[in-house]
N, C-alpha and C positions, 0 to 999 in steps of 0.2 A: 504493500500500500504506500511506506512513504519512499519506495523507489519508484513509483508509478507517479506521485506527485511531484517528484522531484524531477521527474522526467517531461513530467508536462511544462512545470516552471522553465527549464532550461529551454524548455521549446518556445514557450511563450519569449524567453530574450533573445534567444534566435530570430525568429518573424519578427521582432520590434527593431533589431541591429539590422536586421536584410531590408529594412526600409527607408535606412540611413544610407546603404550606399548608392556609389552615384549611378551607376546602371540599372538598378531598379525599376522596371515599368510599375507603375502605382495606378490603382483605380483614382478615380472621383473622390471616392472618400476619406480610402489615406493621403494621396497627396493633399486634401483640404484640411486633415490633419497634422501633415506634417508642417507645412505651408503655417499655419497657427501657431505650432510651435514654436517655430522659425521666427513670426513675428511676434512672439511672447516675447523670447531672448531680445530678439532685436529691438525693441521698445524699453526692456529692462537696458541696454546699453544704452541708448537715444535718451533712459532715464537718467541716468549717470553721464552720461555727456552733457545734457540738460544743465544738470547739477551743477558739474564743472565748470559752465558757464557763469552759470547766475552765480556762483561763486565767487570766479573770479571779478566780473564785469557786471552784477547783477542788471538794470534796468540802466544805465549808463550810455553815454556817449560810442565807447567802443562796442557794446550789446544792441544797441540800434544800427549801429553802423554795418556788422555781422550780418546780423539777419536781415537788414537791407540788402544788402551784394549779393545773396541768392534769388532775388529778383531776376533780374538780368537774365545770368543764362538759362534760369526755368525758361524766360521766354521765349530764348534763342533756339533751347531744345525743343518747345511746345509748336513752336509755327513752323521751325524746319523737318522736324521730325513727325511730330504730331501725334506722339505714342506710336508709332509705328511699325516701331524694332518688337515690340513686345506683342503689339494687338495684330495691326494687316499681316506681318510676313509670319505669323502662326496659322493665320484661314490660309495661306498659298503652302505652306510646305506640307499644310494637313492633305491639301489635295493632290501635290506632286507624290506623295507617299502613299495616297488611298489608291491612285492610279499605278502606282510603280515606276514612277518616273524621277527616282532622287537623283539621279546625274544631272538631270536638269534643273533641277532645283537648286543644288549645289553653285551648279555655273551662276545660275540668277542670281542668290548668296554674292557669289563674289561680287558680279557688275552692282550688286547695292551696295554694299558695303564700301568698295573705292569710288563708286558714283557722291555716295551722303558724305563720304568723310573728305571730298575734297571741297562739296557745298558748304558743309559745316565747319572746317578747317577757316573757308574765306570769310565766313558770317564771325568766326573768334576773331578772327585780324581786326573785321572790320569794327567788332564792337569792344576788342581793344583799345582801338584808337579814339571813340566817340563816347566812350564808357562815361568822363564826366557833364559833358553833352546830358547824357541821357538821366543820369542821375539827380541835375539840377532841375529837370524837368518833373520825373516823376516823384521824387522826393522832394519837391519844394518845400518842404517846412523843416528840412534840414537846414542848421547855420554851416557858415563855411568849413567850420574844422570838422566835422562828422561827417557833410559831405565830401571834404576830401578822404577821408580815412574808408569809407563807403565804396571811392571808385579803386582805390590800393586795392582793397579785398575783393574787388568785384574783379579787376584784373586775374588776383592768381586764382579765381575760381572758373572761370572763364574755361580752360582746358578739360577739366573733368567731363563736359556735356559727349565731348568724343569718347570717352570712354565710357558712357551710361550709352550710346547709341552700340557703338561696334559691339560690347556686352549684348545689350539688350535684341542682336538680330543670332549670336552665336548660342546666346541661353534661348530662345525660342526653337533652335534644330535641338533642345534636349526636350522642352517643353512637350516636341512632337512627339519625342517618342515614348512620352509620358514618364520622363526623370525630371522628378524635385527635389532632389537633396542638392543639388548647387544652390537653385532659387532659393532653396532655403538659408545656405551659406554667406552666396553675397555679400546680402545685405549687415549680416553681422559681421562680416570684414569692413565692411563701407562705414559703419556705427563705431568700430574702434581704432578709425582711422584719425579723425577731429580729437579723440583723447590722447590717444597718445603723442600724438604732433603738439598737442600743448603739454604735455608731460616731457616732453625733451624740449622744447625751443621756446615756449613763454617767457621762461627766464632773460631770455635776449632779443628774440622779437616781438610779442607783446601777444597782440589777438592776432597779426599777420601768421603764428605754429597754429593756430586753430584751420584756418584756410586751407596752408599747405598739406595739413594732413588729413583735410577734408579730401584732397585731390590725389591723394597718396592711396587712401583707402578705396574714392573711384575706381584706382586702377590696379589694384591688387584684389578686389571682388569682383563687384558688377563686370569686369572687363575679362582680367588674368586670369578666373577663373572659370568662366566660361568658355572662354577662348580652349582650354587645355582640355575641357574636357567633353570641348563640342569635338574639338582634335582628337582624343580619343575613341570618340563616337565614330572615328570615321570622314568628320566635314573635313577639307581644305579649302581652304583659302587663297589665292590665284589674283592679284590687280587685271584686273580686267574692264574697260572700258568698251561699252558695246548698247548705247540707247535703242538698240530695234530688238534687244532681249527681251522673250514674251514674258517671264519673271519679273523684271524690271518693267516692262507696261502695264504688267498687272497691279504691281505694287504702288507704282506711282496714283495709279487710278484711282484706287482703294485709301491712299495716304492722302490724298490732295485733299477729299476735305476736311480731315484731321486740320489738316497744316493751315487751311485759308479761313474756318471758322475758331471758334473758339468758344471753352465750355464753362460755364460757372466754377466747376469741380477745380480746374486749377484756375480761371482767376479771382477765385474768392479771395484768394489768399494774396495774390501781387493788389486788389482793389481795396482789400484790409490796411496794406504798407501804403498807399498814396495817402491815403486820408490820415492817417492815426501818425502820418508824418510831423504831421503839424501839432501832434499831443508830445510833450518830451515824456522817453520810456514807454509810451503807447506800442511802438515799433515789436519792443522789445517782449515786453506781457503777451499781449496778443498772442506773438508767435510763440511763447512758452506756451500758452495756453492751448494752442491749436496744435504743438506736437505732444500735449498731454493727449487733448482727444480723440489724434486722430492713430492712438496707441491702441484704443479697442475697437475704433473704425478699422484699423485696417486687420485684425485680426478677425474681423467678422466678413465686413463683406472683400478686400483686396483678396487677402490668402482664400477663398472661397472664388472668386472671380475667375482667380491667376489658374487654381485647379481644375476651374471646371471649362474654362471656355476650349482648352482643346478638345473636351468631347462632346459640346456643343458645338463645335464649329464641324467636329467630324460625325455626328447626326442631323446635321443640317448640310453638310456635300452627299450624304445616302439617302436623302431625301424622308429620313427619318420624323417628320412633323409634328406628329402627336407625341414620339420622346422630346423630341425637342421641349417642345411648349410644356408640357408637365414638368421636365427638368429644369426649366427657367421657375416655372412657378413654386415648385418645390423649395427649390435656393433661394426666392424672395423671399417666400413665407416663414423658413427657418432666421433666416439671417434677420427678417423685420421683428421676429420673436425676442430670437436675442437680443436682437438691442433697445427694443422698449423694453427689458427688464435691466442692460446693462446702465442705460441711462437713468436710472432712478437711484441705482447706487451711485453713479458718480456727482449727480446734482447735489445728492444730500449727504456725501462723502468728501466733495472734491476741497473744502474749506481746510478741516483736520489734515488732509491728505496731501496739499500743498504745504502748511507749514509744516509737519512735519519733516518734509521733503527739501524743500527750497531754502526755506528763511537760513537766514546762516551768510559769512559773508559780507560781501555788499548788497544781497537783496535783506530787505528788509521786511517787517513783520506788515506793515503797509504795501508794500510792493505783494506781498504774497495774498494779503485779504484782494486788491484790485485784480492779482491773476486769476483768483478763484472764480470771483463772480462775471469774467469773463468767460471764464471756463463753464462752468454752469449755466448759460445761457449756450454754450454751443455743444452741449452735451443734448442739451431738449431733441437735438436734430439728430442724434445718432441713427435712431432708425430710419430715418428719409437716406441718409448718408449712405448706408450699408443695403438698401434696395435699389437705387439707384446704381451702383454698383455693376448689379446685376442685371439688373435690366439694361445699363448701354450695351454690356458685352454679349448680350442675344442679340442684338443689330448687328454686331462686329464678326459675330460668330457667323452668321448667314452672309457677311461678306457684303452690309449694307453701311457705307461710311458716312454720305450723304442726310440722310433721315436725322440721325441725330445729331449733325454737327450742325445744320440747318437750325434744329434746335434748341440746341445750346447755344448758337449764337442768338437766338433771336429773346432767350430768356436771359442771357449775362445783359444784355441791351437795355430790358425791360428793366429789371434789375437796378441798372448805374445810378438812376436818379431814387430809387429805395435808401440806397449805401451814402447820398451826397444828402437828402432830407434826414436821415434818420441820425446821423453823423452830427448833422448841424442844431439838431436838436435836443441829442443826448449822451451828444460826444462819443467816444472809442464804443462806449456801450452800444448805442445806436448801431454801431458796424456789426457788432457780435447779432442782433436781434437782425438785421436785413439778411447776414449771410444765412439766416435758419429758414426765415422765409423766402430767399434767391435759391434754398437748394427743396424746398417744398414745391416750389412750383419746376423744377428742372425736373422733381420724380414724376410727379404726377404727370408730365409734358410727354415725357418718356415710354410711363404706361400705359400713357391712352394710346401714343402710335401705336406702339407694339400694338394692344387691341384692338385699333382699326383695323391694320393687318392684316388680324386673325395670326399672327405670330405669336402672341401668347394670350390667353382671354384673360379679362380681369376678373373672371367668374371660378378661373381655375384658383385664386390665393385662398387657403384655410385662414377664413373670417373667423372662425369660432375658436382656432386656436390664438389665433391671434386677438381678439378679444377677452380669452383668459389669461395673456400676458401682461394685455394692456389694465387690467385689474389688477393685477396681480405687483405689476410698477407702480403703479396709483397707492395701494395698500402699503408693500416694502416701503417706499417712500415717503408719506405718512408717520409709519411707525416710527423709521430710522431716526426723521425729524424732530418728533417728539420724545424720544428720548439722549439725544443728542443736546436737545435744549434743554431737558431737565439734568443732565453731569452736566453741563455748561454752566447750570445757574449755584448748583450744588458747589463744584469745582473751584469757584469763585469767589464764594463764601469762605469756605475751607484754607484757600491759598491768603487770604486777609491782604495786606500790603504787597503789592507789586514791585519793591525797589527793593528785591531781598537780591542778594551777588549770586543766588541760584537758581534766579527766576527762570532764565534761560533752559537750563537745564530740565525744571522743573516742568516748565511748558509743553517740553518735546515729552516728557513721561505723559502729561495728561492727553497730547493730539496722539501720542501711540496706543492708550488707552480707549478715547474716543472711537478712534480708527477699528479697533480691534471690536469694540463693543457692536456699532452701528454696524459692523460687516455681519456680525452673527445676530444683529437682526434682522437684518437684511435677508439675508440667507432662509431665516427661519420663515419667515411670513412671505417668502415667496415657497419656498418649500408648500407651506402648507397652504397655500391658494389654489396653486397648481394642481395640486392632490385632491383638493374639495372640490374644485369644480373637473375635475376628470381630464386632465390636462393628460395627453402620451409625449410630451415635450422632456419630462425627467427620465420616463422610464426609456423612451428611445435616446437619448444621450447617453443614458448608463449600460445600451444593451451594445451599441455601437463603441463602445469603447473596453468591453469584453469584461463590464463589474456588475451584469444582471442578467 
């Protein structure tokens, strides 16, 4: 008996270590599993880089200035690329491979690859040289010394975007052949790149080792690493120059309107930086706040996207329709589940959660109450966030680029004057409350195509589960709150005078207490709603993941 169990256990790390390597073909499920994990880790480091920041530069001059200079080349990548590497050239190599035609595929490979990287190569020159041009324009409420410090760093980060592209087309021939252990690696190469470049060079160049080793890690993940082991897969790589390659006209076809529209989804975040330019440290909060949130965002619906769209795009080239559209609505329904209940922990968590975490340094106990409540207003949108997701990548999947970038531009438009009224009326806050309703109206915009279509019906999403979720956040939420306020008031009391020399100390025990408390109530009163109302949300997570 217990060699029998013993023999199982061994087998069970077996199958769990055979899905870590990189050859692995993975279903849907594990790869969105593994994909989750991958962005757990990767969020925990992003957490700690975070840290490291507001640490050193909390809400400051050089902290604005940072998270200014990744403006720029997101745009440079967004309109020459236009996701590209990762979404269009996975529908074309899904279909060179369903047909048996990877030689040709391969070729087409190459002619993009040195096609983009000499377009992209000329777009870095040229916005090397215009960099503070551009910066005085779109950061006008920067003074002169941030905006100069602004285009320094926006210079050395400028290179990295060739390496997230040439990456981003060599990890998609793994993506095809359904291996995620790189995708899952990357990215946590790319996340301990920024730390450790300030852990060696801060000392002498300042926030300039934050940059360098942003673009350090570019090119030793997202790039180096897929590159080796698309190479081991078999791809080469060939300069090849050849515009009447039907690969390359397919791709361009399929990319151009990525490249010529533009979507809410990324410029919520460069229209957040134009305005809150003009707030001193708005720049900076903001973006703390938004890569707090967008930590369970993308572990819900990216890592679920990134897994499922090649086999959405490869039941939509078999003409597979009715899996199609069930597996799109499956993956909204789940993912909008999850995150109407993640967002109810973080709204009435995210306050404890941040001082704990941040305060310290030069961010300050101020700085962290203003990050929260930013945070919490764009935690409201998680589930719009993580549906949407999924729903553009059933467009992408059928190989329709058009439809929604149409879309998205015509809703980022709608949009601009929400972010400039709401701004002018309730400052940085204002931003956080337009981008929840600019991405409310992007989902809905989304789901109704698709259900014109008849591409996915909006009659196929589990209303009823998702309805016991939405209860269920409502409730958690509630609870959390009120007992959060009553240790708050308790805690308060108890602590008497504020100016003791171990306040500090003292503080971080009570927000780890809070934290700890509110998570197990959290837990419990979703637990138990889920169960009373007949939710199969817990026991299908627990059977899927082999504990029921």
């Amino acid at each position: 008996m217990g060699d029998s169990q013993s023999g199982r256990a061994r087998s069970r790390w077996a199958r769990g270590l055979g899905l870590l390597r990189p050859s692995h073909a993975h279903t849907a499920f594990t790869a969105t599993i593994l994909l989750m994990a991958s962005t757990f880790l990767s969020r925990i480091i992003g957490l700690v880089r975070v840290k490291y920041i507001v640490w050193l530069f909390g809400a400051g001059v050089e902290a604005d200035a940072l998270n200014g200079a990744f403006v720029l080349p997101d745009m440079i990548s967004y309109f020459l690329v236009g996701g590209a590497a990762s979404i269009t050239f996975v529908t074309i190599l899904t279909r060179y491979r369903d047909n048996g035609r990877e030689a040709e595929g391969q070729r087409s490979l190459s002619v993009i690859v040195t096609t983009m990287c000499l377009v992209l190569g000329g777009a870095i020159v040229l916005a090397e040289l215009f960099a503070p041009w551009y910066i005085h324009w779109w950061f006008d409420g920067f003074d002169a010394q941030k905006a100069a410090l602004c285009v320094h760093l926006t210079r050395i980060l400028l290179p990295a975007q060739l390496c997230f592209f040439a990456g981003g087309v060599f990890g998609a021939v793994l993506l095809v052949r359904k291996q995620f252990s790189v995708q899952a690696m990357a990215p946590l190469i790319y996340g301990l790149g920024t730390i450790v470049g300030g852990v060696l060079l801060v000392r002498r160049i300042g926030v300039s080792s934050l940059a360098i080793g942003t673009v350090a890690g570019a090119f030793l993940g997202p790039f180096l690493l897929n590159w080796v082991f698309a190479r081991r897969a078999g791809t080469r790589y060939r300069p090849i120059l050849d515009w009447r390659d039907e690969g390359f006209r397919e791709w361009v076809r399929l990319s151009l309107p990525l490249m010529i529209g533009v979507s809410l989804v990324t410029a919520d975040s460069w229209i957040i930086a134009h305005f809150a330019s003009g707030t001193r440290g708005a720049v900076s909060l903001m973006s703390y706040a938004k890569q707090l949130f967008t930590a369970p965002m993308a572990m819900l619906a990216q890592a679920a996207g990134a897994a499922t769209m090649p086999f959405f795009a490869s039941m939509w080239s078999k003409q597979r329709y009715y899996e199609f559209a069930t597996g799109v609505a499956d993956s909204v329904s789940r993912v909008t589940a999850l995150g109407l209940l993640a967002a109810s922990g973080m709204v009435t968590l995210g306050q404890p959660a941040i001082d704990l975490v941040f305060t310290g340094g030069r961010f300050s106990p101020a700085d962290a109450r203003e990050c929260a409540a930013y945070f919490a207003i764009f935690s409201i949108s998680l589930f719009l966030w993580s549906a949407q997701a999924i729903y553009a990548r059933a467009f992408y999947a059928a190989g329709n680029m058009l439809v929604p970038m149409v879309a998205g531009t015509i809703v980022t438009l709608v949009s601009l004057p929400l972010y400039y009224a709401l701004y002018h009326w309730h400052g940085a806050m204002g931003l956080a409350i337009a981008s929840d309703i600019g991405i409310a109206l992007q989902t809905v915009t989304i789901a109704l195509l698709l259900h014109q279509r008849r591409m996915v019906s909006l009659a196929s999403l589990d209303y009823a589960e998702l309805g016991r979720c939405l209860l269920a956040s409502v409730a958690s939420g509630g609870g959390v709150w009120v007992v959060l306020w009553g240790l708050g008031r308790m805690l308060s009391r108890l602590m008497g005078n504020p100016g003791s020399s171990h306040m500090a100390t003292q503080t971080r025990w009570i927000d780890l207490g809070l934290l700890v408390a509110g998570t197990l109530v959290w837990v419990a009163i979703v637990k138990l709603v889920l169960e009373k109302t007949g939710s199969a949300l817990p026991r299908v997570m627990m059977k899927r993941l082999g504990m029921g």
